[in-house]
N, C-alpha and C positions, 0 to 999 in steps of 0.2 A: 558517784560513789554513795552519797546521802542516800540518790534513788534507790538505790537497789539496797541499802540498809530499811529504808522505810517500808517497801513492798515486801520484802522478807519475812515482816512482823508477822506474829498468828500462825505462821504456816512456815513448812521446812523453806529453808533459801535454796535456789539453786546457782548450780555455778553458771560462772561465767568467762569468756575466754579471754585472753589476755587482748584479744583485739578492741572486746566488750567493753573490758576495764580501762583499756587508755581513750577508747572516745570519752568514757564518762569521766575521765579525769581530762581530757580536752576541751569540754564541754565546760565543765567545771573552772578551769582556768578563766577562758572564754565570759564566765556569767562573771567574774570575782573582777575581770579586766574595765566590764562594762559599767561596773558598780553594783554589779546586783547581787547584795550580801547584806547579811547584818552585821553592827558589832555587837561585841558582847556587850559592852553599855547599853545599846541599844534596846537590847534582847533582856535584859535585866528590871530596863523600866518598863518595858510591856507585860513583863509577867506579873509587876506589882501590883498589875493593874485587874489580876485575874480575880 
């Protein structure tokens, strides 16, 4: 879902099918199950740092 928010940017979004939508939310699960996410603390102190 991020993905296709992020590509979207600058230019019209286009749609996508509801098949599109649940890989990317399976997919998504799948990265969040592995550990591959931030927290928000996390994401907070990196930006301090901008």
């Amino acid at each position: 879902m991020l993905k296709t928010f992020v590509k979207g940017r600058g230019k019209q979004a286009s749609r996508i099918s509801i098949e599109e939508y649940n890989q990317e939310l399976q997919e998504a699960e799948e990265e969040y199950e592995r550990g591959e996410y931030t927290t928000h603390e996390s994401f907070v102190k990196s930006i301090k740092k901008w």
